[in-house]
N, C-alpha and C positions, 0 to 999 in steps of 0.2 A: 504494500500500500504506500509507503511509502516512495519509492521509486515511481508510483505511479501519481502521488501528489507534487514531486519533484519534476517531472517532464510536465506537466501540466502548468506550473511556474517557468520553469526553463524554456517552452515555445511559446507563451505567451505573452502578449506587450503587455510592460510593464503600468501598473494602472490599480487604484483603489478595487473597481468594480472588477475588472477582471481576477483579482485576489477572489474577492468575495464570492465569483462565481466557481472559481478551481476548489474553495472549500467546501459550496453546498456541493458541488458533484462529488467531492472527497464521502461527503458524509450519506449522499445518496447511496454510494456504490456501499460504504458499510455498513449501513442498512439494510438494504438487500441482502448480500451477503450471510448480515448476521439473521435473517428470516431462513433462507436456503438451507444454513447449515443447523439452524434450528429446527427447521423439519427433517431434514435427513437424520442427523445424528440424536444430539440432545439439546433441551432449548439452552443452556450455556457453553455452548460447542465453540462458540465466536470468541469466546476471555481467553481462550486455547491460545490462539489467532489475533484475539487486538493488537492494534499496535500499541494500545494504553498498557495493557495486563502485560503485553511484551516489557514496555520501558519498567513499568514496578516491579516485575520477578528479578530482573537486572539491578536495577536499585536495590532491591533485598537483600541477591548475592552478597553486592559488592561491599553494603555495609556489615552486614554477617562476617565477611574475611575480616574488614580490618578492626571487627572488635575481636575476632581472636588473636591477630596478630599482635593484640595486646594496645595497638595506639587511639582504642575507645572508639566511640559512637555517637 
């Protein structure tokens, strides 16, 4: 998703409204998506998959290491 909100900024002229429209289609496409993979699989099939739930499991990790490493949290 991300790569696809980035080519979406990177071909498009630069411009307020144009932002604003690469973000509803951003948020279009994961909507659907998260409906899709809610009927197929299970209805929070898509937290798998966000790119939110992606960046917080990362954040998790990476605080989890450096409070074992001892230099706290």
């Amino acid at each position: 998703m991300g790569t696809f909100l980035g080519l979406f900024i990177y071909t498009a002229p630069q411009g307020v409204y144009v932002l604003g429209n690469t973000i509803l289609v951003f948020m279009e496409v994961a909507t659907g998506l998260a409906f899709i993979f809610g009927i197929l699989f299970t209805p929070r099939a898509w937290c798998t998959v966000c790119p939110m739930g992606f960046t917080t499991g990362n954040l998790r990790t990476l605080l989890e290491r450096k409070g074992k490493n001892g230099k706290g949290a």
